[in-house]
N, C-alpha and C positions, 0 to 999 in steps of 0.2 A: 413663481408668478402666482398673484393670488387675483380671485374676482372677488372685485367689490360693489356694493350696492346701495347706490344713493337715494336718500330718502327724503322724500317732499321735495323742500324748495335750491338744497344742493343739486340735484339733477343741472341747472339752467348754470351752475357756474361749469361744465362739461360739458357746455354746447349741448343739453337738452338731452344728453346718453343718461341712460338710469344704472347702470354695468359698464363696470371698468373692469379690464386686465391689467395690472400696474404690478413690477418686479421691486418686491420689496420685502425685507426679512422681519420688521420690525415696527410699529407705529410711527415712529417717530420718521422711519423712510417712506414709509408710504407716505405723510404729508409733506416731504420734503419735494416727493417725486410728483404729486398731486403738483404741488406748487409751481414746479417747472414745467409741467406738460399745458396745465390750463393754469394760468394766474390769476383770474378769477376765486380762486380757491383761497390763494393767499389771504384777505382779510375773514372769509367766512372762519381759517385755520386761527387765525389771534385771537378771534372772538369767540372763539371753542367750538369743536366738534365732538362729537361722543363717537365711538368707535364699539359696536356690538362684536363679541367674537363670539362665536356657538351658543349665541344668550346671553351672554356675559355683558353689560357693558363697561368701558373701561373708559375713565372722561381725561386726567391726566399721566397716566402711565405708556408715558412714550418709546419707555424700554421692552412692552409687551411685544413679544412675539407671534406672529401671525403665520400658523402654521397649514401648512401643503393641506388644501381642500378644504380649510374650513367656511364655513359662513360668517362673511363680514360684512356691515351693515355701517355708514356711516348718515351721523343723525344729529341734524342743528341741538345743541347745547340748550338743555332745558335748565330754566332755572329752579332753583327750590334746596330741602336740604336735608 
């Protein structure tokens, strides 16, 4: 189980929680699981999320692993390049 932490205007698609506990090994599960717990999440997920892990951020690497205790931070998809 990992917490995660939503930031800005994600929060309101989780019913307004800023912190989640979501069971998930992987990026790619945690938005699956995102998806199914609140659906909401679903189109913010196709129009991209950025995913911070201990500072890191990681925008399409859904194979990243999300490891026991770290700091995760999810963060609407800034454009730019």
């Amino acid at each position: 189980m990992v917490e995660v932490t939503l930031w800005g205007s994600l929060s309101a698609a989780a019913g307004g929680q800023s912190k989640l506990d979501i069971e998930a090994k992987d990026i790619r599960e945690l938005f699956r699981k995102l998806a199914e717990q609140y659906p909401a999440f679903e189109p913010l997920i196709d129009r991209g999320i950025a995913v911070a892990i201990d500072g890191t951020i990681y925008r399409d690497t859904w194979s990243k692993e999300l490891p026991p205790g770290a700091e995760i931070f999810l963060l609407p998809r800034l454009a730019g390049g």
